[in-house]
C-alpha positions in Angstrom: 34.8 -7.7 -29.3 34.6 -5.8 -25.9 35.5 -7.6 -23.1 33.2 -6.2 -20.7 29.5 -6.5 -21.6 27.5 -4.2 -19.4 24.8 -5.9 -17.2 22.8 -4.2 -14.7 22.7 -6.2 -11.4 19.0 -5.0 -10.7 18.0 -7.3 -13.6 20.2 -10.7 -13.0 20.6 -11.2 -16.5 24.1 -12.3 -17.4 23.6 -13.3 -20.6 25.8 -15.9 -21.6 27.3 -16.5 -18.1 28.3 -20.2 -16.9 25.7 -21.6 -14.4 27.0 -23.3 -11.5 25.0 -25.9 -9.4 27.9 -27.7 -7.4 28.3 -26.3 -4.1 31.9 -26.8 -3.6 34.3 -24.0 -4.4 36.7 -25.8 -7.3 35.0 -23.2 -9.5 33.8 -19.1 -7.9 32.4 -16.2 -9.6 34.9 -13.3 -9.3 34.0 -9.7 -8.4 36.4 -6.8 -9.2 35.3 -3.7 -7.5 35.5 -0.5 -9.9 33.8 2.3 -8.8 35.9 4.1 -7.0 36.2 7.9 -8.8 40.2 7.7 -8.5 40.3 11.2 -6.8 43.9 11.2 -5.4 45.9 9.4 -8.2 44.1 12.2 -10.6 43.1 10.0 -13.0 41.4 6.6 -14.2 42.8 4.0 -12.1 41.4 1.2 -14.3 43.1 2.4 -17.4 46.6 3.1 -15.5 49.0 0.8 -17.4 50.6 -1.8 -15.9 53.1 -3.6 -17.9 52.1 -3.0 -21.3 47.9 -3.5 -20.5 45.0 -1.0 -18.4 45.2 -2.1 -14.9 41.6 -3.3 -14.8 42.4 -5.3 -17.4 45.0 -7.1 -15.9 42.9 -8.0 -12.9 40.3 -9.5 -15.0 43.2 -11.6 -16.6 44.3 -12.6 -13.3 41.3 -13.9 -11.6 39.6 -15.5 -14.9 42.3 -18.3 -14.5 40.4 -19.3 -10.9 36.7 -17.9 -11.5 33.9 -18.0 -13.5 32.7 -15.6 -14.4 34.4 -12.7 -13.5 32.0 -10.0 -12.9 33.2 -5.9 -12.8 31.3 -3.9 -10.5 31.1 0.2 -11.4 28.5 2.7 -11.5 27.7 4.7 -14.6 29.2 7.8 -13.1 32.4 5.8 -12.1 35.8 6.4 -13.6 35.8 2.4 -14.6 32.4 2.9 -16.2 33.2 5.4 -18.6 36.6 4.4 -19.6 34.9 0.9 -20.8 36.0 1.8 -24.3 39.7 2.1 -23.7 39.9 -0.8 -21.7 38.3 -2.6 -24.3 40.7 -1.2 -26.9 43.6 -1.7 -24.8 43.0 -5.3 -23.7 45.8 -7.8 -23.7 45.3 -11.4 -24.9 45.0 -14.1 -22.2 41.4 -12.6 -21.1 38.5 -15.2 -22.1 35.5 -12.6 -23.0 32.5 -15.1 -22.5 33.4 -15.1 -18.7 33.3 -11.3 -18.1 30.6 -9.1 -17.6 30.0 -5.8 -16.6 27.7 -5.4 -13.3 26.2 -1.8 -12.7 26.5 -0.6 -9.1 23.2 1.5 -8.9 23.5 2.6 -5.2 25.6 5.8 -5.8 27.2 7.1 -2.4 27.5 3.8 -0.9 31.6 2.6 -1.2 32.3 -0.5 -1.9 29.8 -2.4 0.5 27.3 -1.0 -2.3 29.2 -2.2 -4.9 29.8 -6.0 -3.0 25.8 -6.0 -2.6 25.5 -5.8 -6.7 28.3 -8.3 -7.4 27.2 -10.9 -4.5 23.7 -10.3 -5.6 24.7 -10.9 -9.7 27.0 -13.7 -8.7 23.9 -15.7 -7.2 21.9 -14.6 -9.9 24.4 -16.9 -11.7 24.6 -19.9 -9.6 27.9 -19.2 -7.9 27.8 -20.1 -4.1 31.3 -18.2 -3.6 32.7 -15.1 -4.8 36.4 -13.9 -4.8 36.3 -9.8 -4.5 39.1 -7.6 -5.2 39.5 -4.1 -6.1 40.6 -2.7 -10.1 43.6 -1.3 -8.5 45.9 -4.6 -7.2 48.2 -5.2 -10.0 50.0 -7.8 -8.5 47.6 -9.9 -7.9 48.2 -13.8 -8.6 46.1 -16.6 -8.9 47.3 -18.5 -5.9 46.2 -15.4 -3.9 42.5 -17.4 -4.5 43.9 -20.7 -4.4 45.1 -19.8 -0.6 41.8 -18.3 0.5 40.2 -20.8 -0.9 41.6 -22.9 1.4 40.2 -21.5 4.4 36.0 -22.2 2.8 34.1 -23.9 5.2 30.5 -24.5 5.3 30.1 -22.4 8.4 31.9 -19.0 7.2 30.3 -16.2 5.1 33.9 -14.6 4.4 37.4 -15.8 4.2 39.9 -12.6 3.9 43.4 -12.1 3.6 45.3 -10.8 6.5 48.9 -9.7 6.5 51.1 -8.7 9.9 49.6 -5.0 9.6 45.4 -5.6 9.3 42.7 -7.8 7.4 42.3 -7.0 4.1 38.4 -7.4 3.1 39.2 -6.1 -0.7 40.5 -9.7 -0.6 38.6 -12.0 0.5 36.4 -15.3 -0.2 32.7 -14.3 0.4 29.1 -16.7 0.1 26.7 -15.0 -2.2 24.0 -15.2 -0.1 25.5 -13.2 2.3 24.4 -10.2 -0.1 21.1 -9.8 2.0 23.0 -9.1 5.3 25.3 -6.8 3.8 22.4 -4.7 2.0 20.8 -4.3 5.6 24.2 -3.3 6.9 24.2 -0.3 4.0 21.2 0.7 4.5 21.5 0.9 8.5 24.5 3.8 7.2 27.6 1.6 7.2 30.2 2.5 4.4 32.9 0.7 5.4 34.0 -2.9 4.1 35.0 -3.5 7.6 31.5 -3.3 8.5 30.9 -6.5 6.9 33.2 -8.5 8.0 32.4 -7.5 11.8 29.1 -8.6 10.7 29.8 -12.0 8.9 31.3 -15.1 10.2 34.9 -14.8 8.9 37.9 -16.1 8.6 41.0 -14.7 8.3 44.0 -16.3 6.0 47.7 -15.2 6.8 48.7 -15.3 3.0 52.3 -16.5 1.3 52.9 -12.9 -0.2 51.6 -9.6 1.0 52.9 -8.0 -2.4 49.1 -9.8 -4.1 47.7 -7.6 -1.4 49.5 -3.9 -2.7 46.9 -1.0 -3.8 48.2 2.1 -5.7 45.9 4.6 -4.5 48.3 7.9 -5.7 51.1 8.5 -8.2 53.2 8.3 -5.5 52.0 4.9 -5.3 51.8 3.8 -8.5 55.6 5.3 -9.0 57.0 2.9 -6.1 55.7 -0.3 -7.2 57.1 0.2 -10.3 60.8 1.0 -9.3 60.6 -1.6 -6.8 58.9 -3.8 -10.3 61.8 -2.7 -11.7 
């Protein structure tokens, strides 16, 4: 069985996705942002292994202990996109497959705010009120990275977002759904940047526990570090 079923965001239809009508946070939709091309580590960032399983799918397997459903954003052109069928093959237990679906980014150029418009947009679609986003490429990500942003939901801010002594970190971050209209008009005025959003939302920033949830790999170089230091 794959684990990611492709759905196109255009068309809300999530097939067997959980609908959510409470409006407190005990339960989000996850996003994990995919769609970057991978230019400067050289190769598929969402099949890199990490420990024995694709990196993409141990992100998914992270975040689907907090968040239903888990929903991986990528356009068809995207690295993520067309390595679906290793990931699939490669996949390590723990992942439950009726919470994950595949959302397709159709706004090619855009960067990630493009890609947060889809998921925010198919999270909605769903009935979640709240959406944790992160990006394919964090594999130490933990599950109490959620449970500390969720901490900081209140009904008055549109984003909640990890900050660490260096800078905010909006590729991890708590945002409403229905903020998905605000940040469309943002892309479409020419803003690529996630940072965009956030000057543009009401947010809230979280100074978290561990800044190692928070580590990218971007390069080899990157990817080579985290694993000595792994050891």
């Amino acid at each position: 069985m794959s684990i990611l079923p492709r759905t196109c965001a255009a068309s809300r239809t999530l097939g067997t996705v959980t609908q959510h009508t409470d409006s407190d946070t005990s339960v989000i939709a996850a996003l994990v942002l995919a769609g970057g091309r991978s230019r400067r580590m050289g190769s598929d960032k969402a099949a890199l292994d990490w420990e024995g399983e694709p990196m993409l799918a141990r992100v998914v397997r992270v975040v689907s202990q907090r968040c239903d459903p888990v929903l991986v954003v990528a356009g068809e052109t995207s690295a993520a996109f067309r390595g679906v069928d290793d990931i699939r093959d490669r996949a390590a237990p723990g992942i439950d497959t009726s919470k994950v679906r595949w959302v397709t980014d159709e706004q090619e150029g855009t960067g990630p705010l493009g890609g947060l418009v889809a998921g925010l947009s198919a999270a909605a679609a769903a009935g979640a009120e709240y959406a944790f986003v992160c990006a394919t490429d964090m594999p130490l990500i933990a599950p109490d990275l959620i449970d500390e942003l969720r901490l900081g939901v209140t009904g008055s801010t549109q984003a909640v977002i990890a900050h660490d002594a260096q800078r905010d970190h909006p590729m991890a971050g708590i945002y409403r759904t229905d903020a998905a209209g605000l940040i469309a008009d943002i892309v479409a005025s020419g803003e690529r940047r996630m940072l965009g959003a956030i000057e543009a939302l009401t947010t809230h920033r979280v100074g978290i526990s561990d800044p190692d949830w928070l580590v990218n790999v971007n390069a080899p170089e990157d990817l080579h570090r985290l694993r000595v230091s792994a050891g």
